[in-house]
TORVO-164036 format. One record per residue (C-alpha): x negated, y, z negated. Coordinates in steps of 0.2 Angstrom, whole numbers, plus 2048, in hexadecimal, padded with zeros to 3 digits. Example, Ala and Ser with C-alpha at 12.3 -4.5 7.8 and 13.67 -1.06 7.14 Angstrom:
7C27EA7D9/7BC7FB7DC/
END
This chain:
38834BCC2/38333CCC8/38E32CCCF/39331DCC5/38C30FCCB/396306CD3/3952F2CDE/39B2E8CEA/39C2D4CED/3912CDCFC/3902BCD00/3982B9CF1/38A2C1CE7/38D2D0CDC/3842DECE7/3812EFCDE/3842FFCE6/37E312CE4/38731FCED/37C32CCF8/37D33CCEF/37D34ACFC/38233DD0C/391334D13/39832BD22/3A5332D2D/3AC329D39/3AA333D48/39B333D55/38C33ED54/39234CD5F/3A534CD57/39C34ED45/39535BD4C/3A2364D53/3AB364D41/39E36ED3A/396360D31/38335DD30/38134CD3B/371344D36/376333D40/37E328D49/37F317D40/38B30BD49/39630CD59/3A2318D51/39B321D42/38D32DD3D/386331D2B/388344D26/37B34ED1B/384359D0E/381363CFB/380355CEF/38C363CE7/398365CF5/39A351CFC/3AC34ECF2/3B135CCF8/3AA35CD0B/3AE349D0B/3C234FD07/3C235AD14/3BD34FD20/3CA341D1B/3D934CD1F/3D4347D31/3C8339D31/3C332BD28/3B232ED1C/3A8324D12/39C326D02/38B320D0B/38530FCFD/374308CFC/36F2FACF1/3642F9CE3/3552F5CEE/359305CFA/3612FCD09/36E306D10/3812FDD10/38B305D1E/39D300D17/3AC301D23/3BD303D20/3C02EFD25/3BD2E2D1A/3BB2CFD1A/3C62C2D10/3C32B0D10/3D52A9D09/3D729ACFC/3DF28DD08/3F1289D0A/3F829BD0A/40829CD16/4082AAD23/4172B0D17/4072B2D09/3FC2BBD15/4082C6D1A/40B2CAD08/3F82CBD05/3F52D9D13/4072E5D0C/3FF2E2CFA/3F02EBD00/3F82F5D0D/3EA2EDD19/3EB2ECD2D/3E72D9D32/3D82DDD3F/3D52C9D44/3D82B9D3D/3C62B0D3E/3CC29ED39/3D9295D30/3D52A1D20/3CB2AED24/3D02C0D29/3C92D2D2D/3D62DED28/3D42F1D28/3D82FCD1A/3E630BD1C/3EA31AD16/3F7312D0A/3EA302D03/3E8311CF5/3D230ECF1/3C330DCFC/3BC2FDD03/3AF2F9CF6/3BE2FBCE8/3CA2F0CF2/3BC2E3CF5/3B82E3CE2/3CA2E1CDE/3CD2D3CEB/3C02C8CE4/3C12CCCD0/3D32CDCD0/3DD2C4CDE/3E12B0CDD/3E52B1CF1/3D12B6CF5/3C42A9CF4/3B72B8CFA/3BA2CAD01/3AB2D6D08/3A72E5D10/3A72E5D23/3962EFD22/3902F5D31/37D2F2D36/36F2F9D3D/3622F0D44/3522F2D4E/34A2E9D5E/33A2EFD5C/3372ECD6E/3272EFD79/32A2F6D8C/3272EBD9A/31E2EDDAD/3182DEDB5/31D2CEDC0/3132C1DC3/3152B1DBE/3012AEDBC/3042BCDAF/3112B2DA5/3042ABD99/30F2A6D8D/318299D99/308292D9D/2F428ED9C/2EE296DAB/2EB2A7DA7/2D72ABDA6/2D52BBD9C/2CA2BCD8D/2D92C1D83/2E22B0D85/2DF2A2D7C/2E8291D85/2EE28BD74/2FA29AD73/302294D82/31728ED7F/310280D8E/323283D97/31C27EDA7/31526CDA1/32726AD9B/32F26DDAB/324260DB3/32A254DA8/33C25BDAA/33C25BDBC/34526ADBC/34527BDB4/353276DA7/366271DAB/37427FDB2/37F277DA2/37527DD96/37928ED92/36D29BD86/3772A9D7C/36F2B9D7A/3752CBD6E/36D2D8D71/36F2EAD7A/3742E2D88/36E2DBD98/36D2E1DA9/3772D4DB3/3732D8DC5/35F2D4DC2/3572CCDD1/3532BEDC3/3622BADBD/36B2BDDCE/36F2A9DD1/3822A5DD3/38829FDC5/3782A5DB7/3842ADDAB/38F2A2DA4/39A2B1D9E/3942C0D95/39A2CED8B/3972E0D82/3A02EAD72/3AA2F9D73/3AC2FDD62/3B42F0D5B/3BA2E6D67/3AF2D9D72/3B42DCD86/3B02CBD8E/3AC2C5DA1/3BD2BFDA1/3C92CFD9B/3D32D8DA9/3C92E7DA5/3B72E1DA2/3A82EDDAB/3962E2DAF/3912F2DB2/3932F6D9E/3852E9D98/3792F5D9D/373303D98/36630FD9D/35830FD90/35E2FDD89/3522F0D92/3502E7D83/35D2DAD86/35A2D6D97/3472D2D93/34B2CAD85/3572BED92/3472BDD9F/33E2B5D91/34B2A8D8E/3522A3DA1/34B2AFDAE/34B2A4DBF/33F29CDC7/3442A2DDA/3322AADE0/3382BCDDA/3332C5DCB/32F2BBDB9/3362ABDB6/33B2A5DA4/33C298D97/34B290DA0/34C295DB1/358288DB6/36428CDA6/371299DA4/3742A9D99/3812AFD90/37D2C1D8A/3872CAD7D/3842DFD7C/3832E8D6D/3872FAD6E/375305D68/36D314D68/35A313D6A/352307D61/361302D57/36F2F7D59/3812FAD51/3852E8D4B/3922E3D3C/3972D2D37/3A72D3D3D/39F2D5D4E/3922C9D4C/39F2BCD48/3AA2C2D57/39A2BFD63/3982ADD5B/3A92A9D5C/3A92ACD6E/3992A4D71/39E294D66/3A5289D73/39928FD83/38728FD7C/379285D78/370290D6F/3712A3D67/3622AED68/3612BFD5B/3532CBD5F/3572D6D53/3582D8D40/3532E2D30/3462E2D1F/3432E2D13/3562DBD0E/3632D4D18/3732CCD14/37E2C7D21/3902C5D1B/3992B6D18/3A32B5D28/3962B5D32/38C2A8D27/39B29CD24/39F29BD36/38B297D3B/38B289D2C/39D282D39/393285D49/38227CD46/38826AD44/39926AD4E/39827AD58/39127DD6B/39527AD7F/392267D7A/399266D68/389262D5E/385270D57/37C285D5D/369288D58/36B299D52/3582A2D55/3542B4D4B/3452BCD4D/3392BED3F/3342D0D40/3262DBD45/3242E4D33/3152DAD2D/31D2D5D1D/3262C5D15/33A2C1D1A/3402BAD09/3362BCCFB/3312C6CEB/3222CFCEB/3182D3CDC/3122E3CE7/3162F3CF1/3172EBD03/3182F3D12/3262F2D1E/326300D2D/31A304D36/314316D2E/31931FD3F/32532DD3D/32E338D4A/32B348D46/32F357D53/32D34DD63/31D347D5B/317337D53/31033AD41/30832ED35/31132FD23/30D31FD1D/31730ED1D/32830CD12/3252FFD05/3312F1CFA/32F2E3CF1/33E2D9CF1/3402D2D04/34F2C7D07/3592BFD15/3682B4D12/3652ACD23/3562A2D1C/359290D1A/369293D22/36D281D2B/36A283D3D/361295D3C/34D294D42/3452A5D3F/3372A9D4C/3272AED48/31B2B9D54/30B2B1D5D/2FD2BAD66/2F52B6D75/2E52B1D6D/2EE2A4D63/2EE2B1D54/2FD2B5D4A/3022C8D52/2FD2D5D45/3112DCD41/3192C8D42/3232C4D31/31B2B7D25/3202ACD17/32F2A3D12/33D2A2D20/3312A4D2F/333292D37/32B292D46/32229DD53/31E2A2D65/3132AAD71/3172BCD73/30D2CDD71/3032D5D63/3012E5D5D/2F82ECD4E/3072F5D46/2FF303D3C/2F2307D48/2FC305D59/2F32FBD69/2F42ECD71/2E82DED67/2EC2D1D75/2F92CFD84/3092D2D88/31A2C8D8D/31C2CDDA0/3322CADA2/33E2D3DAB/3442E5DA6/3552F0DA8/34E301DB2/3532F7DC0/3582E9DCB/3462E3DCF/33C2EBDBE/3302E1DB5/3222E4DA5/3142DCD9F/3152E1D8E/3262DBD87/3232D5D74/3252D3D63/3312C6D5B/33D2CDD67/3362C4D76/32F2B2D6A/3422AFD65/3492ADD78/33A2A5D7D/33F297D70/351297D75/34B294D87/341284D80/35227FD75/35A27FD88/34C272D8F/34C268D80/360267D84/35C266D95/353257D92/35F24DD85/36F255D86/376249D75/36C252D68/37325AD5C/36C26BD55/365266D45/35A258D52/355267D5C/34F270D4F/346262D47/33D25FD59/338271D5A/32F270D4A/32525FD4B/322262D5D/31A272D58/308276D59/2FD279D4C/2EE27CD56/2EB28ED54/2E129BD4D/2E129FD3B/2D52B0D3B/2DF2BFD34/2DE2D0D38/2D52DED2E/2DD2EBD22/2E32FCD25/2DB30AD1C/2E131AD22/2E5324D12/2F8327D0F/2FD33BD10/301341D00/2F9333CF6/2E8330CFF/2EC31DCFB/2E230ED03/2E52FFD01/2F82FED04/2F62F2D10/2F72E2D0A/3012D8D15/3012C9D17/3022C7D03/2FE2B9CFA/3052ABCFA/3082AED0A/2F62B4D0E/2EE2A7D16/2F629DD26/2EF28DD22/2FE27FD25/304278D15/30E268D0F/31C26BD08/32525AD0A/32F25FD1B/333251D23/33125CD33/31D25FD2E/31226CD26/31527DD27/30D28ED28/31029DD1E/30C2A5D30/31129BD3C/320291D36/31E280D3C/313285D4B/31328CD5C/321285D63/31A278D72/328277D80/321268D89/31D25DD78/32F263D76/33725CD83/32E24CD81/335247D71/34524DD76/343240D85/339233D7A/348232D6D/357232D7B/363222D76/35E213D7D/36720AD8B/3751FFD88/3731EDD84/3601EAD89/3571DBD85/34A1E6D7C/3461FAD7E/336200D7B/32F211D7A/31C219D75/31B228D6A/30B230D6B/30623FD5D/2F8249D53/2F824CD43/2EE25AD3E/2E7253D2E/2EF24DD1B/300251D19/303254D2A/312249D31/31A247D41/32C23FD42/33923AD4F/34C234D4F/351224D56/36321DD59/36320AD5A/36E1FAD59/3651EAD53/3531E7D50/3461F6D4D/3351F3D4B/3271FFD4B/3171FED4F/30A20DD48/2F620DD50/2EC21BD4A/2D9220D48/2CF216D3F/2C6223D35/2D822AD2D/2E7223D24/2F8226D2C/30821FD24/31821AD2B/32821ED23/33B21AD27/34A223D23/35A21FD28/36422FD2D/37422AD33/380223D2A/37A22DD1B/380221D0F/37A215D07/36921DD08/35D212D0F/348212D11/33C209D15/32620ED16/318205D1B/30820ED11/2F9202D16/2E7207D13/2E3209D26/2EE213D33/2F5203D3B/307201D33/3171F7D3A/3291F8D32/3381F0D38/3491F2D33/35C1EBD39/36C1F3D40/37C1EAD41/3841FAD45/38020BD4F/372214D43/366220D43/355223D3C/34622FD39/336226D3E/328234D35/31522FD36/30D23AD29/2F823BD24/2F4235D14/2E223AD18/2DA23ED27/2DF245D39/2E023DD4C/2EB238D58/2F8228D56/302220D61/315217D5A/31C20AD65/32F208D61/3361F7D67/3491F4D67/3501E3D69/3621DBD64/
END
């Protein structure tokens, strides 16, 4: 007989659930399950394993196993994504409960408080005694108790790296730093121009800038991170718990493990040094804070619970927080994890202004948030199958969904090849925000269609690869360029940096696609499944869509993201000096062509004027905004028929304001002259 169907609530959302009819989860590891005599299909998270059983026999089997351990039904939602539930759960509390209310919350429930994660928020762990299984209680908490403003399932997570192997050194080699690599699969426009923005650093980025980084760990003793002082703290999960550099018992011999290189690439990228030996990153003069998942094999064993705990330990000490990891076609992170994120990108960070938080897009060649009107594929169509791979044909959705998308303070990264082409397997469509250079793959027929990222690699103190890739290795090359654009104007906020690194972004690229896949699915003899990237998302062209930070691509986000146009705006829009007779400062751009915009923040006291010269052949407009204080709103445009336009405007008080030069029609090079006077 088959389940009732039953539901959950996610980020406040209703979330239907149907139980797996001949598996669970137990929560033992894969050789204990084993042991028992159960059938252990896999492990899937840092203490459990799902169970394969007779869709007749699971109640039974499942009691069995509860006389000694804890079990769970094994959930997946209407759209098939599997819900790992645990037996913790998450409470956000109405305000102004007294610890005497709390404690009378947790014996209500006969719940074990696990952490207090702010003023009213809690993880608390179920018992024998809290009389229903987590998804009841949550259910319960929400629908019926005045003490709960949200409740979820702690669900555990598994998500993939998608990583490429690594083996070479040389700078030269490290086309995605600069211009200088002469092969005929390198085209300069896909270069993240790092080294023009040292130049006009004069330095490899500041030692107080520091770069977070979860992954599956990262080999700490790595001829290129092997400055004193490169890691401003570190630390790994054991189960539960997160063991930090400064714990009695904490092991740097633990943030490694053989077989997970992943991380400690995806740190090269970032901030490898610049010390003559081995591959030099984004930020060699910045410092790394890596946080180590536990994993087996391509997956990492994450939860929200953890997530949040890695956050909350990076809050106070980072600049930025790079992700090289995540799921499709659906993923919803839970509320504490998204609450704390909203706290931390305006107020939270080493300098109190806010963290960039950096995901990567994907490598599944299909949208991030969107519903499809079409099967689209979203794995590769490789299987596994008795030490042999076998080609059964790609998994299909049509619902994609990620609730980080528009998150404040989140950029997803996008995937860009070395011929200036988006890589075959990148991500597309609504949430992708910007891109970087990186590797490309075709992801249905395997090979390289361009090169590789050469960074370090775990195997050893001294190993190196030339073909690191995927969103895995773009994501921590734009947190390394966050770190310079800090490096050169440590008073921006996050939501500044962010805006630099889409209006400093390059949309000089190539549009070609790549060709469809045709080999016949098995079993169907099917053709045309491939149909990636699908409309509306089908054509990279950049788009208007009244951004105040420029066009965008369905493709490519923004843009390629451009280091050294970068840091130049971070310098260009650095407050003035005190009390001068008059400060003055050129702005120099491209717009692309109409609708294309370019725009900068500037904080002043007094007199404001600004001065616009563009080409003669085009019309550029000049718009002011002010940002800060919000209110009362104030504007002001000048929209002649020519692309020479001044506006100026007045400040009694410190204020800020958005200076954007946008294309009515045409394309070309402008130059705005700022003048500030008392």
């Amino acid at each position: 007989m088959a389940d009732e169907p039953t539901y959950t609530y996610r980020g406040g959302v209703r979330l239907d659930l149907t139980k797996g009819d001949d598996t669970f989860v137990v929560r033992v590891l894969l050789d204990e399950a084993n042991a028992m005599g159960l059938d252990a299909l896999e492990q899937v998270s840092s203490a459990s394993t799902v169970v394969r059983c007779d869709s007749d026999e699971r109640d039974r089997q499942m009691g069995e196993v509860r006389e000694s351990e804890v079990a769970h039904h094994s959930y997946r939602t209407a759209d098939g994504t599997e819900l790992l539930i645990t037996d913790r759960v998450y409470v956000a509390h109405r305000d102004g409960l007294t610890p005497e209310e709390l404690a009378r919350f947790a014996a209500d429930h006969a719940l074990v408080l696990l952490d207090v994660l702010s003023e009213n928020e809690r993880l608390y762990q179920l018992t024998d005694d809290t009389g229903m299984n987590p998804v009841k209680l949550v259910r319960l908490l929400v629908e019926e108790d005045d003490r709960v403003v949200g409740a979820e399932n702690d669900a555990n997570h598994r998500t993939t790296t998608s990583l490429d192997l690594p083996n070479d050194s040389s700078f030269l080699d490290q086309w995605h730093l600069h211009q200088l690599a002469s092969s005929t699969h390198f085209d300069p426009r896909a270069s993240s121009r790092c080294d023009e923005a040292w130049l006009a650093l004069d330095s490899f980025g500041s030692a107080e800038v520091v770069i977070g980084i979860t992954d599956d760990g990262c080999r700490l003793d790595h001829r290129d991170f092997d400055s004193l002082g490169k890691f401003a703290g570190w630390g790994y999960f054991e189960g539960h718990r997160l063991v930090v550099d400064s714990d009695l018992d904490a092991d740097p011999s633990r943030m490694y493990e053989v077989g997970s290189d992943h991380g400690t690439s995806c740190a090269g990228v970032a901030a490898g040094e610049a010390d003559g030996i081995l591959t030099v990153g984004a930020a060699p003069g910045c410092r790394l804070l890596p946080i180590k998942w536990e994993s087996q094999g391509p997956f990492l064993f994450t939860s929200d619970s953890k997530l949040r705990k890695a956050i909350d330990y990076m809050a106070p000490r980072v600049d930025v927080m790079s992700n090289s990891w995540g799921h499709v076609p659906v993923s919803n992170t839970g509320m504490q994890v998204t609450s704390r994120i909203q706290q931390l990108q305006s107020s939270g960070g080493r300098r109190g202004t806010g963290i960039v938080f950096l995901w990567a897009a994907g490598n599944d060649n299909c949208p991030i948030n969107h519903q499809a009107d079409m099967a689209v594929p979203h794995t590769s169509g490789w299987e596994r199958q008795m030490g042999q791979w076998v080609w059964v044909g790609p998994d299909t959705a049509m619902t994609f969904h990620n609730n980080l998308v528009d998150l404040p303070g989140v950029l997803h990264v996008g995937a860009l090849g070395s011929t200036a082409q988006r890589s075959h397997y990148s991500n597309y469509g609504t949430g992708v925000d910007i891109c970087a250079p990186t590797n490309n793959n075709h992801i249905y027929l395997g090979g390289p269609l361009g090169l590789g990222v050469t960074t370090a690699k775990g195997t050893s103190a001294i190993s190196t690869t030339p073909s690191f890739g995927g969103t895995s290795s773009a994501t921590p090359l734009v947190a390394g360029i966050v770190a310079l654009i800090v490096s050169a104007n440590p008073e921006l906020s996050a939501a500044e940096i962010i805006s630099i690194l889409q209006r400093s972004a390059s949309k000089d690229l190539d549009f070609a696609g790549w060709a469809k896949t045709t080999t016949p699915i098995p079993g169907t003899g099917q053709t045309d499944w491939d149909v990636s990237p699908i409309a509306p998302f089908d054509d990279g062209t950049f788009i208007d869509r009244g951004d105040p930070d420029g066009m965008w691509s369905p493709w490519f986000g923004h843009g390629k993201v451009d280091a050294a146009a970068a840091v130049a705006e971070a310098k260009a829009i650095a407050t003035p000096p005190p009390d001068p007779l008059q400060w003055q400062q050129s702005l120099r751009g491209q717009l692309a062509g109409t609708g294309d915009r370019k725009a900068w923040l500037v904080s002043f006291t007094g007199h404001l004027q600004a001065d616009l010269t563009g080409p003669s052949e085009a019309d550029f407009d000049l718009h002011l905004r002010r940002e800060q204080p919000i209110t009362p709103r104030a504007s002001t445009r000048s929209e002649g028929v020519t692309s020479n336009e001044t506006i100026a405007v007045q400040a009694s008080t410190p204020e800020q304001w958005r200076l954007t030069v946008v294309s009515w029609q045409g394309a070309g090079q402008f130059e705005l002259t700022v003048t500030i006077s008392p």
